[in-house]
N, C-alpha and C positions, 0 to 999 in steps of 0.2 A: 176323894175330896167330899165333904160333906156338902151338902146344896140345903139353902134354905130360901126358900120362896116368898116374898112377901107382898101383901093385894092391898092395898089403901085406896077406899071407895070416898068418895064425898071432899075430899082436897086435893086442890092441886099441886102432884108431890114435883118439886124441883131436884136437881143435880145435888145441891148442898145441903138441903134437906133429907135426900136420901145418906148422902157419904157420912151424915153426922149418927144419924141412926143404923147405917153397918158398922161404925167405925165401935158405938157401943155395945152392939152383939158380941164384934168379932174380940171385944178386950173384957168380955164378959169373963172368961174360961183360960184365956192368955194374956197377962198383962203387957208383954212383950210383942205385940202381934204384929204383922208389918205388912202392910196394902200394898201388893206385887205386879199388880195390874183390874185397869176398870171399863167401863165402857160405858159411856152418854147415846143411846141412837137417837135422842130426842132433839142433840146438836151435833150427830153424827160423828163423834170424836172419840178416841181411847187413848190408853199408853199400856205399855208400850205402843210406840207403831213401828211394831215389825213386821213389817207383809212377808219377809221369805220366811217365818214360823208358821204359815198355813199350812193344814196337814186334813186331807180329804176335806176341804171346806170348812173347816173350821177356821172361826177366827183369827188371829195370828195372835192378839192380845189375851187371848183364852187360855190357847197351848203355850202363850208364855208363862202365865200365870201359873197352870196346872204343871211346869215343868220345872220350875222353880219354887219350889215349896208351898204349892197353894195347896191348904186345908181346907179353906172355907168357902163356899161360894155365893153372895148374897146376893138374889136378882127382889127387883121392884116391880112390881106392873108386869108379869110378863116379860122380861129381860128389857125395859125400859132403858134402866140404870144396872148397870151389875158391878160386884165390887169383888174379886180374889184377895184374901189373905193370905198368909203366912202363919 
């Protein structure tokens, strides 16, 4: 899976502000892309929420993501926000 890391100094990034600009990376290169799973820690939420996909401490929404055709992986801030595509 490709990982792309992104650092936004000087604004305060929110949840919809981030998904808006992974959502134009990830249809950069695939017009068809499909967001397979995310994760908020800033409101402590994701999706899926599968806890029995935990595999050695890994998130559950991670290895869903990664399991299910995720190509992409867009984290914000340090895994703030992170967005798996398709």
């Amino acid at each position: 899976m490709e990982r792309v890391d992104i650092t936004i100094n000087g604004y305060a990034m929110d949840f919809d502000t981030a998904r808006q600009i992974a959502a134009l990376l990830a249809s950069r290169d695939n017009e068809y892309t499909t967001l397979v799973a995310w994760n908020d820690r800033e409101r402590n939420i994701h999706s899926p929420q599968c806890l029995k996909c935990e595999i050695k401490g890994e998130p559950g929404w991670e290895v869903y993501g990664r399991n299910h055709d995720g190509r992409l992986r867009i984290s914000f801030n340090d895994d703030l926000f992170v967005f798996i595509y398709s």
